[in-house]
C-alpha positions in Angstrom: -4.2 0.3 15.7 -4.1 -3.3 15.9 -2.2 -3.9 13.1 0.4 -1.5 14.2 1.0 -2.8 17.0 1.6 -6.4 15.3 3.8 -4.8 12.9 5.6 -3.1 15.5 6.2 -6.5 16.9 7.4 -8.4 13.9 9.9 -5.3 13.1 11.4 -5.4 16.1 11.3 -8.8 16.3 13.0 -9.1 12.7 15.3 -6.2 14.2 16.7 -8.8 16.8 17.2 -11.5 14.6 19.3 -9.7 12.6 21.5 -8.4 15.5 21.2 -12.0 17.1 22.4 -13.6 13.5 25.7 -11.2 13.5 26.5 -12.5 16.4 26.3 -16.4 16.2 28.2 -15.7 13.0 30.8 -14.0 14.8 30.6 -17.3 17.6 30.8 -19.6 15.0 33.2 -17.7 13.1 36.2 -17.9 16.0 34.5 -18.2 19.4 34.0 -16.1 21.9 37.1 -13.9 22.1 36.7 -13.3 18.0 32.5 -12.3 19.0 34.2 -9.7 21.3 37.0 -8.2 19.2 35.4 -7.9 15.9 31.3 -7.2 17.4 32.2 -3.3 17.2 33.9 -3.7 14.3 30.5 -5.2 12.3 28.3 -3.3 14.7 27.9 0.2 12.1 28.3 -1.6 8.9 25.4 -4.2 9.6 23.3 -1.5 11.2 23.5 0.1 7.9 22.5 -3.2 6.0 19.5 -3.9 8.7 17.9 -1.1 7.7 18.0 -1.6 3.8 17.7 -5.2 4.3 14.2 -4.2 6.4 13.4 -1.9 3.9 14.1 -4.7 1.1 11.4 -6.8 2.7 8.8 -4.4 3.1 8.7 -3.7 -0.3 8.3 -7.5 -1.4 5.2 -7.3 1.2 7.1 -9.2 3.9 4.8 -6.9 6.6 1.3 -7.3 4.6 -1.4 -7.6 7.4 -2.5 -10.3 4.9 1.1 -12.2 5.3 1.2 -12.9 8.8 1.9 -16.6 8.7 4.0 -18.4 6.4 3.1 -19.5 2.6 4.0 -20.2 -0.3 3.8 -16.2 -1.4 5.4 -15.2 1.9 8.9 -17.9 1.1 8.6 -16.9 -2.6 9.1 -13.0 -1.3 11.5 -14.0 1.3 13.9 -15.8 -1.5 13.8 -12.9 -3.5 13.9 -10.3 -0.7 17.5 -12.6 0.7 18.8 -12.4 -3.4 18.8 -8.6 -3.3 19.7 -8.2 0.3 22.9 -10.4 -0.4 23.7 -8.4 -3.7 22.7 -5.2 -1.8 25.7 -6.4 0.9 28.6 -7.3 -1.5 27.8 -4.4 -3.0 27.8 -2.6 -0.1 30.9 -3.5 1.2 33.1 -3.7 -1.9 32.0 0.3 -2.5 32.8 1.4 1.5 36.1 -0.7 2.1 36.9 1.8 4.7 34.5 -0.2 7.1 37.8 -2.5 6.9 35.2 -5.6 6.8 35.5 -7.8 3.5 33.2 -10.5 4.9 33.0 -14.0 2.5 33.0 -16.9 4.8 31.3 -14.5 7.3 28.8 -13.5 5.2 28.0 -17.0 3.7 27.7 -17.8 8.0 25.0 -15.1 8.5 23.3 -15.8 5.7 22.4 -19.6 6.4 22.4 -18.2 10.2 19.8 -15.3 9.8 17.2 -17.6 6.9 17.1 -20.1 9.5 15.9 -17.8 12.8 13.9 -15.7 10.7 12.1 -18.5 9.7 11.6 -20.0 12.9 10.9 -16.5 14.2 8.1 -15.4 11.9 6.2 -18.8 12.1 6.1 -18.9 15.6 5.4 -15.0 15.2 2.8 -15.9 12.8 1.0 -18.6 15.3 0.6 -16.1 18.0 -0.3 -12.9 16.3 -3.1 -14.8 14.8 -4.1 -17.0 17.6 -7.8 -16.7 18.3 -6.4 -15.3 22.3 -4.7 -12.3 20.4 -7.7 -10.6 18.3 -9.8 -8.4 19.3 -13.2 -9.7 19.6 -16.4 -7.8 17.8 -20.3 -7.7 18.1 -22.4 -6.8 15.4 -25.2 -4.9 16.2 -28.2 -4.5 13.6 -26.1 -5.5 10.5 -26.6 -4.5 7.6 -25.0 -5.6 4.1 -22.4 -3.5 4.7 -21.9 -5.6 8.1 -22.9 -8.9 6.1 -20.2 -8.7 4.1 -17.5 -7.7 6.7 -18.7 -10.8 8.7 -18.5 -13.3 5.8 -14.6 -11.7 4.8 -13.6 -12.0 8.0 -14.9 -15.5 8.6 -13.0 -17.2 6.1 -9.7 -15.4 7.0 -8.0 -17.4 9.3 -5.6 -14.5 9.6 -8.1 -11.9 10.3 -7.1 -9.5 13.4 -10.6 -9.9 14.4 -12.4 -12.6 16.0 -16.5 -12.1 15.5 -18.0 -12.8 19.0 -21.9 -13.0 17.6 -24.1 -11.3 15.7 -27.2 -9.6 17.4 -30.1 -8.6 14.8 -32.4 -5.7 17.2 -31.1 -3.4 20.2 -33.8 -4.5 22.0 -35.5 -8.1 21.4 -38.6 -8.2 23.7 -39.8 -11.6 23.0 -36.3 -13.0 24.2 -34.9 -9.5 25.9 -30.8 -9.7 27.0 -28.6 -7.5 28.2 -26.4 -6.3 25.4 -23.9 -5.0 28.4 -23.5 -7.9 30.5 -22.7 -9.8 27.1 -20.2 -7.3 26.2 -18.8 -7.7 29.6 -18.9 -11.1 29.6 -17.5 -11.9 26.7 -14.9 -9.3 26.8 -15.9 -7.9 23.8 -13.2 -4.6 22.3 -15.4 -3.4 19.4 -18.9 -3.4 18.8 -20.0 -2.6 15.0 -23.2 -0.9 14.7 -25.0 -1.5 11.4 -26.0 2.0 10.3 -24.1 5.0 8.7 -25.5 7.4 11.3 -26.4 6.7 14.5 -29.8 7.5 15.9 -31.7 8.4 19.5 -32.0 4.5 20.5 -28.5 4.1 20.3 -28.0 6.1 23.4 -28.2 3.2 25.6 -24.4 2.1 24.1 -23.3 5.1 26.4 -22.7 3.0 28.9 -20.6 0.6 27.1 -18.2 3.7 25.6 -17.5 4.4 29.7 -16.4 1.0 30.1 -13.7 1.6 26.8 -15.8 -0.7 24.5 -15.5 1.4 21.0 -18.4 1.4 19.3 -18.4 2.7 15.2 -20.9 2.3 12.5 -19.9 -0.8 9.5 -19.2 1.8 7.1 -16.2 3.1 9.7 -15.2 -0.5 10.2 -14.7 -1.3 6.4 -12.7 1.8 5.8 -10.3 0.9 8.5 -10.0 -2.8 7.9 -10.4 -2.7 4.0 -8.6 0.8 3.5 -11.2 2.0 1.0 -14.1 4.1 1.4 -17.4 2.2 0.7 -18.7 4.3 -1.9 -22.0 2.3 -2.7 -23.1 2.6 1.0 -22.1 6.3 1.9 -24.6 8.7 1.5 -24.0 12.5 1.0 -24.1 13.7 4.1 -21.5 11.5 5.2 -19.1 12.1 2.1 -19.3 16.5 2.8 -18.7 15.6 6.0 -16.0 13.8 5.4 -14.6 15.5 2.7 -15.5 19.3 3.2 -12.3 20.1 5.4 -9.3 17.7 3.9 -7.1 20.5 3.0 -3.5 20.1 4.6 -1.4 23.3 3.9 1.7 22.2 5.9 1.4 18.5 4.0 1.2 20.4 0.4 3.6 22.7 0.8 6.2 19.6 1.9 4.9 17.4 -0.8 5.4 20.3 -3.4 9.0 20.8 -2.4 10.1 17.0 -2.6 8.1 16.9 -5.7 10.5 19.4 -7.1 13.2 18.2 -6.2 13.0 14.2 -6.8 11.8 15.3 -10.4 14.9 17.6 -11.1 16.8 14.7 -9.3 15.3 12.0 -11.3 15.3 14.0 -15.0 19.2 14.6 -14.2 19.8 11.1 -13.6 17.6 9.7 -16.3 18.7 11.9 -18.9 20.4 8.8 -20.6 17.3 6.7 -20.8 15.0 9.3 -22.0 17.5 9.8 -24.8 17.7 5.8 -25.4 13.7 5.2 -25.5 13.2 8.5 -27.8 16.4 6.7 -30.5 14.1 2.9 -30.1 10.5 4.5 -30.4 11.8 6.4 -33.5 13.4 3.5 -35.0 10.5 0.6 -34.6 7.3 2.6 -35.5 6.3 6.2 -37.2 4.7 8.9 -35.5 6.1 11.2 -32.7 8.1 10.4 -29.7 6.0 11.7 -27.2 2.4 11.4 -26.7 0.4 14.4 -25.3 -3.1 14.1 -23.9 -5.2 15.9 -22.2 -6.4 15.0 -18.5 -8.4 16.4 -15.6 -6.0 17.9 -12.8 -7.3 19.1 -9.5 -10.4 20.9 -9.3 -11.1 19.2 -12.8 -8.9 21.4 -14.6 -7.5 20.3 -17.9 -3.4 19.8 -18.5 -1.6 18.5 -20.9 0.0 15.4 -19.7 2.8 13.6 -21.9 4.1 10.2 -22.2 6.6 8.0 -24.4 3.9 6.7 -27.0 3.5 3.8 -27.1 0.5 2.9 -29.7 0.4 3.1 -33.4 -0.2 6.9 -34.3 -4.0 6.0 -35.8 -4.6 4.1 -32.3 -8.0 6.5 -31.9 -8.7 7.4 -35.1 -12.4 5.8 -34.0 -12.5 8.2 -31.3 -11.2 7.7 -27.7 -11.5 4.4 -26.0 -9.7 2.7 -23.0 -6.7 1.1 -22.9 -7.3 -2.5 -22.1 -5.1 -5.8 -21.6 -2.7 -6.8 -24.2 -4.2 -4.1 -26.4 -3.8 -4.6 -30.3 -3.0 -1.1 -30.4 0.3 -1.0 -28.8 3.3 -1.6 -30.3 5.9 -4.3 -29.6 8.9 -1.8 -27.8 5.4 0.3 -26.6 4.5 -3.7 -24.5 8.1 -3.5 -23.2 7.7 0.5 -21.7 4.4 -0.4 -20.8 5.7 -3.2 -18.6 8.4 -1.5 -17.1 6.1 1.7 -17.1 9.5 3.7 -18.7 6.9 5.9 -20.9 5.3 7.3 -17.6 9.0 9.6 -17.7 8.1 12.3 -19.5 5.3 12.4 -16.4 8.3 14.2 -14.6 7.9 17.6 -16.7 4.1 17.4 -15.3 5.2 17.2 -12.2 7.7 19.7 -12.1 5.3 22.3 -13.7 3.1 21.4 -11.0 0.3 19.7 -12.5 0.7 16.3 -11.2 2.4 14.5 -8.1 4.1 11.6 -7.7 1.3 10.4 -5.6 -2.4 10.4 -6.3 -5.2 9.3 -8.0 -4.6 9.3 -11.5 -5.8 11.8 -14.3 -8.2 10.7 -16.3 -9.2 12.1 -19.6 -12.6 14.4 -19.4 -14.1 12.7 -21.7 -14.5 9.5 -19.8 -15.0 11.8 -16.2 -17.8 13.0 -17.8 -19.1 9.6 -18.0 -17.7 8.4 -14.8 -19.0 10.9 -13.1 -22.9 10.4 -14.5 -22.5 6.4 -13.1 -19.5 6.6 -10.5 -20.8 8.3 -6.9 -18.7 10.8 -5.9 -16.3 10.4 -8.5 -15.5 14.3 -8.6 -14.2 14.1 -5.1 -11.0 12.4 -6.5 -10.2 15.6 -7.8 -10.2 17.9 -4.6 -6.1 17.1 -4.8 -3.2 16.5 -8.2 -3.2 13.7 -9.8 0.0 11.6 -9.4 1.9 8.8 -11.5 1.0 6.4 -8.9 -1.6 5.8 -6.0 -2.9 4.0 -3.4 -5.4 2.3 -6.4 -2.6 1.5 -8.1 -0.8 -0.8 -5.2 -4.0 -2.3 -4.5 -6.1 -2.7 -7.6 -5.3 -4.2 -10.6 -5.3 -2.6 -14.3 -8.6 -0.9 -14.7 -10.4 -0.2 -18.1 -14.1 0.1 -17.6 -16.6 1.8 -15.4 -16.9 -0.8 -12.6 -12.5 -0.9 -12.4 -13.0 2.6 -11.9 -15.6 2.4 -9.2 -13.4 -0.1 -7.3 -10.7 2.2 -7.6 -12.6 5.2 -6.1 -12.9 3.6 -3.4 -9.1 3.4 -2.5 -8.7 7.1 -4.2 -11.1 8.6 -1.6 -9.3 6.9 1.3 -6.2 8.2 0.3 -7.6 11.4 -0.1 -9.0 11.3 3.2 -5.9 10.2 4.8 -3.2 11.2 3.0 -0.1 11.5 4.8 4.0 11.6 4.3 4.1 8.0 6.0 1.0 7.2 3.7 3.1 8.5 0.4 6.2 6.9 1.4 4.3 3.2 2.2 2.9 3.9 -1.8 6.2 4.6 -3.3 7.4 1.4 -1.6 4.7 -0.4 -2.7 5.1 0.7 -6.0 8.7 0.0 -6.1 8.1 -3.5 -5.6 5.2 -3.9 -8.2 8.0 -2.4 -10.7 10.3 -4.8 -9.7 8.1 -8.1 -9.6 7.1 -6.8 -13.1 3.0 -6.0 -12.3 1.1 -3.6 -14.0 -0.3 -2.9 -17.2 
């Protein structure tokens, strides 16, 4: 909730600097009589270009909970984000002339105008959202390593939402006994973090804390919401059928079904050119087929046939199958180039449109390595209570994975988007993984 709320703030904030910017540029521009015949004039047209340019800077991460102040990464994105929003604006103006605007001198004006307050605005921005005054302070009670851990990440984060208050080993202590209320009180503490998956009888005595709107949660609650993964290694059973046992959402399937649908048709329509382009290169710089079909567990570990550009030498397995790792020897040279651009994940869109696969989710492995995964990964069969997708919220946050413990790490983020999957949640992926595209990441 936190984090919303300073998100909420920067957007609006970034919101007013854009307005603010159109009109010094108009003030500049010719005065004050040119600010008040021409404002309505630029008002629709630049409220059209806020909202991609906003749009433009969430993908290149410019609202990361991780990016509040200003650094070398954050004016790195900001550069880039400013190229394509100006691009995005010519663009956008030479292809609508009906707006009757043809701003060059004016544009040039805002541009200079808007880097400079939205600068200013997001390092003072960044000074107060992460002053030590505006986090909310937390207790850990009885920590655990889950708790351990939390407390050393967030002690070297100087941009961490949360400022750690103390650290209190026993509920009660009777060779030096306190009053774990009156310290809460005192300190004005908003969350105490309670070292233990489940809590037990003793822990009654925090009722009184919950009436006075302290929230109290367990470490393992804490770690999901501030690292968005799901600590598999702590987690026991109980917890995960809990958890798990009722994450069905008709209304949210039957939605994400239809726009799957339709964004594949879409997209295969569009793309019909460069599916017809890769096939003609593939054929001409190596032997072997065009496609590549493979089978892969779906939901409820079923098998489907999922296909791709190929992009390896047609023997790549003849030793049986192995994972795909890191500049593999295997691939060839045009296979490194759709690789890198992730153009042989295409063919993907026939999965999707039969309905084996969405365009978010964790995704499909091959059931030979499940089986393994599943014999050393906890809960690894859980990530297939929903469809695989091309992308996922693993994908965004974890790097190219080729081994048992990259797939461990990755469950983790599967599981929490399984447990929280939402249409904002999709939408924030597909963002996300529009950027990685275009800053080249991936395989």
């Amino acid at each position: 909730m936190i984090f919303r709320i300073r998100n909420f703030i920067l957007l609006s904030g970034d919101f007013a600097v854009l307005y603010l910017s159109l009109a010094l540029t108009l003030l500049l521009r010719g005065g004050s009589d040119f600010l008040a015949e021409f404002w309505t004039l630029h008002l629709i047209p630049f409220s059209i270009l806020n909202l991609i340019w906003i749009v433009v800077f969430y993908i290149l991460d410019l609202y990361s909970r991780h990016h509040f102040r200003l650094s070398g990464y954050f004016l790195q994105n900001f550069v880039t984000a400013m190229a394509i929003n100006t691009v995005a604006t010519v663009i956008f103006f030479y292809l609508i002339p009906e707006f009757g605007v043809t701003p060059k001198t004016n544009l040039a004006i805002y541009l200079i105008t808007f880097s400079i307050l939205f600068l200013a605005w997001r390092y003072l921005a960044g000074g107060l959202l992460t002053h030590p005054g505006t986090k909310k302070s937390v207790i850990f009670l009885q920590p655990d390593q889950m708790s351990i851990t939390l407390i050393d990440t967030l002690s070297k984060n100087p941009a961490s939402l949360y400022r750690i208050e103390s650290v209190i080993e026993a509920l009660h202590n009777n060779e030096n006994p306190y009053n774990l209320e009156a310290i809460v009180m005192e300190r004005n503490v908003d969350l105490l973090v309670v070292g233990n998956v489940a809590f037990r009888a003793e822990h009654k005595s925090l009722y009184p804390l919950l009436l006075k709107g302290v929230s109290v949660i367990d470490a393992t609650t804490f770690w999901e919401s501030h690292a968005r993964q799901i600590p598999i290694d702590i987690v026991d059973t109980a917890w995960a059928i809990s958890s798990f046992s009722e994450i069905q959402k008709r209304e949210f399937e039957i939605i994400k079904r239809v726009a799957d649908i339709f964004i594949s048709l879409a997209l295969g329509i569009i793309l019909s050119w460069l599916f017809i382009i890769v096939a003609v290169f593939i054929k001409l710089t190596s032997k072997g087929p065009i496609l590549y079909c493979q089978t892969r567990a779906g939901k409820s570990d079923l098998p489907f046939t999922l296909y791709k550009f190929r992009t390896m030498e047609i023997n790549a397995e003849q030793s049986g199958p192995q994972w795909s790792t890191k500049n593999d020897p295997r691939v060839t040279k045009f296979g490194r180039i759709l690789r890198h651009s992730h153009l042989d994940e295409l063919p993907q869109l026939w999965n999707i449109l039969k309905g084996d696969m969405s365009f978010i989710g964790p995704r499909p492995e091959r059931p030979n390595f499940v089986k393994i995964l599943e014999e050393n990964v906890p809960f690894y069969s859980l990530r297939h209570l929903v469809k695989p997708g091309i992308t996922g919220w693993a994908q965004i946050n974890y790097r190219y994975g080729a081994s048992i413990e990259d797939s461990k790490r990755k469950l983790a983020y599967d599981l929490y988007y399984i447990k929280h999957r939402t249409l904002f949640l999709d939408l924030k992926i597909s963002l996300k993984t529009l950027a990685m595209l275009f800053r080249g990441e991936g395989r």
